[in-house]
C-alpha positions as CSV (number, residue, x, y, z in Angstrom):
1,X,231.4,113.0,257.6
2,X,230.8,116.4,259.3
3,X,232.0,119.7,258.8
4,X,231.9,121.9,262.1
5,X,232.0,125.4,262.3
6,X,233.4,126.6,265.6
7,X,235.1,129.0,268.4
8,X,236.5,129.9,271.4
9,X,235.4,132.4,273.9
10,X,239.0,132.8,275.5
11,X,242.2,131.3,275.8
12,X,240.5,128.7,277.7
13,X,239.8,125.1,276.0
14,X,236.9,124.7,277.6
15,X,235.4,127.6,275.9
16,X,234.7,125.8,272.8
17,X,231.4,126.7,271.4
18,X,230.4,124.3,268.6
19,X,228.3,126.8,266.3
20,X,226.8,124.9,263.8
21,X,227.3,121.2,262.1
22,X,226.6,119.9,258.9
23,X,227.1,117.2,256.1
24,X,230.3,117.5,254.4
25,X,230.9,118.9,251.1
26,X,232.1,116.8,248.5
27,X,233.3,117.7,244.7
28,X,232.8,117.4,241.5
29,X,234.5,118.4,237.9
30,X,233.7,120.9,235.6
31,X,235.2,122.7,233.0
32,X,237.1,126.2,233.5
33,X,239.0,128.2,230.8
34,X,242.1,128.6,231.7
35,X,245.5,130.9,230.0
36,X,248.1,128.7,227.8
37,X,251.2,129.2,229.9
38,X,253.6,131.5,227.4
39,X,256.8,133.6,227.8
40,X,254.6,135.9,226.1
41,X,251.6,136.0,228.7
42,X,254.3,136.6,231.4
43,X,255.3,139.8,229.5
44,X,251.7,140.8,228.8
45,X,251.2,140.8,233.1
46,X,249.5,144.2,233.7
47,X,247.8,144.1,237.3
48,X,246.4,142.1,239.4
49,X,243.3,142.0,241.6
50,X,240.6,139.3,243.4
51,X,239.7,136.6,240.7
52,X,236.2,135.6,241.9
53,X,234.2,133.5,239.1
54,X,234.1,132.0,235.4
55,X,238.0,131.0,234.2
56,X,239.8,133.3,231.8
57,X,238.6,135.6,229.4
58,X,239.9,137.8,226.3
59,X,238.1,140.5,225.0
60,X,237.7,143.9,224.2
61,X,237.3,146.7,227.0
62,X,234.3,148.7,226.7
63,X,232.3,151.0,229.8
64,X,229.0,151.9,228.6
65,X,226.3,150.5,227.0
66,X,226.8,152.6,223.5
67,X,230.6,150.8,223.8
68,X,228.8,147.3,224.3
69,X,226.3,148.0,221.4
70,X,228.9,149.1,218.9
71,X,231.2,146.3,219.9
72,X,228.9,143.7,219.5
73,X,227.8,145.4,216.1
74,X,231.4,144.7,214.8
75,X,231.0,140.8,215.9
76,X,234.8,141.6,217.1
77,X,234.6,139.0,220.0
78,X,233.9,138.7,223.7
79,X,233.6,142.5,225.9
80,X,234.9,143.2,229.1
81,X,233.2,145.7,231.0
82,X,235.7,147.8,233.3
83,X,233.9,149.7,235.9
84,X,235.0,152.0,239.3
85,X,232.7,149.4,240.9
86,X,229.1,148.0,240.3
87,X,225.8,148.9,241.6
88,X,222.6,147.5,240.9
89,X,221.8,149.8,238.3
90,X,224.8,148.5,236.3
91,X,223.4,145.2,236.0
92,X,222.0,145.5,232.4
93,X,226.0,146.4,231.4
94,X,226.9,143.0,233.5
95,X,224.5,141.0,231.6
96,X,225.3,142.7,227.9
97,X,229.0,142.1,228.7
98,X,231.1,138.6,228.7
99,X,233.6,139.6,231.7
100,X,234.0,142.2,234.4
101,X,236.8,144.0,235.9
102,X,236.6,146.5,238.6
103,X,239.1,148.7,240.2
104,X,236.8,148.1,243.6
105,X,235.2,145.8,245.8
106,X,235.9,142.1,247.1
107,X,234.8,138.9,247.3
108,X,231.3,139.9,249.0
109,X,231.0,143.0,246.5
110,X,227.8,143.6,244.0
111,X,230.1,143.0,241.5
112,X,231.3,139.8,242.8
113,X,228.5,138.1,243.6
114,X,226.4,139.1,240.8
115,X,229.3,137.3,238.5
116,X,229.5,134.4,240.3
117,X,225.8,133.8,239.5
118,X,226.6,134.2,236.1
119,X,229.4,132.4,235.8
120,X,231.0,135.0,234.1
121,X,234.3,135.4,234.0
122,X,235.5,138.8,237.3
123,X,238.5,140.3,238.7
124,X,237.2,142.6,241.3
125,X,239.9,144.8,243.1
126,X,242.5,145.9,240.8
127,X,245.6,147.0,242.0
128,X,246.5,150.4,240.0
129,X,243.2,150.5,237.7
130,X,241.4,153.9,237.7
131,X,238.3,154.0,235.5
132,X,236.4,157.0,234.4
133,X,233.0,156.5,233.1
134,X,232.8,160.1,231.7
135,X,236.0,160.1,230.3
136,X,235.4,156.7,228.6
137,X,238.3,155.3,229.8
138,X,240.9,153.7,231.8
139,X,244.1,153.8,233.3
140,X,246.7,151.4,234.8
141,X,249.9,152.9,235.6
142,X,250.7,154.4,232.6
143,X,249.1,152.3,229.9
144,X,245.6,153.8,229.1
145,X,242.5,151.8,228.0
146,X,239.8,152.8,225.6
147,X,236.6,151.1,224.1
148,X,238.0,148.3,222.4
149,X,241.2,148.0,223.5
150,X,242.4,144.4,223.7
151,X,242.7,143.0,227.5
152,X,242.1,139.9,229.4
153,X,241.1,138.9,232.3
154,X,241.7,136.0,234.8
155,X,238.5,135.2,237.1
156,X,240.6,132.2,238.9
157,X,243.4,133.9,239.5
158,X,242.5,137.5,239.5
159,X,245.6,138.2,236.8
160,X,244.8,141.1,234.4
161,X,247.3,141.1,231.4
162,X,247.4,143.5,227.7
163,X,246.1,142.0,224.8
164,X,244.4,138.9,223.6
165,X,245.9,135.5,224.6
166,X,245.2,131.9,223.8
167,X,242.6,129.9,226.2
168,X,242.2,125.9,227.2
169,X,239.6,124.3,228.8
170,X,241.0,122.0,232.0
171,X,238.3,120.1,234.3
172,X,238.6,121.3,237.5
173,X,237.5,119.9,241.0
174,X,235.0,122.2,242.4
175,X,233.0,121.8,245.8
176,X,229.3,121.1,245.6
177,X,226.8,120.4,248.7
């Protein structure tokens, strides 16, 4: 079995350009966290972006390293770092941290792709999120964040909702080369 990449030069069929061939890509299962279906997760709904790795994620929201620090002094749980967007520099605060959200970027972003490498969970994109570094803070619409707010985040689906909410692990089919 093959998969084939192709195109057409015009509207012409015999303008098929075959542009590269190779095995295909079968699947295999592995575990994801997902959100417990509630009435009460529907309600929590707060915004919603690109989910682009690691399952779902709860956690306090934190956007520098002094927030990370302190939170994890206070053994208070997972941290999600909110940022504008990520640049390499931010990578230390990616790596300290258990989730990322973003108000910028896509699927091909820093953010994104530094994430998916560490399977952590990401929502990249976030309709309505403004975050200010200097201001230590957040909004979306007219809920404001602060270090340690409660929030979580959903890096399948790319659903951000308010407060904490229960998890399960599901095995999921994902493709592998």
């Amino acid at each position: 079995h093959q998969e084939m990449e192709f195109t057409f030069e015009n509207d012409d069929a015999a303008s098929l350009y075959v542009l590269q061939s190779r095995p295909m890509v079968g699947s295999r299962f592995m575990e994801r966290a997902v959100f417990i279906a509630s009435k009460e997760l529907d309600e929590a709904f707060l915004a919603e972006g690109v989910g682009v790795a690691g399952g779902a994620l709860s956690g306090r929201v934190a956007f520098t390293e002094t927030d990370i620090t302190s939170l994890r002094e206070l053994g208070d749980g997972p941290i999600i770092l909110l940022r504008p967007d990520t640049v390499p520099e931010d990578i230390p605060l990616v790596m300290a941290a258990d989730g990322l959200l973003t108000a910028r970027g896509g699927m091909t972003s820093h953010a994104s792709v530094t994430t998916k490498r560490m399977n952590k969970p990401c929502v990249v994109n976030c309709q309505g999120l403004d975050v200010s570094i200097k201001d230590d803070g957040a909004t979306v619409g007219t809920l404001e964040l602060r270090p340690g707010d409660l929030l979580s985040i959903d890096g399948t689906t790319g659903a951000v909702y308010v407060g904490a909410h229960e998890i399960k692990r599901v095995k999921r089919a994902i493709r592998v080369a």
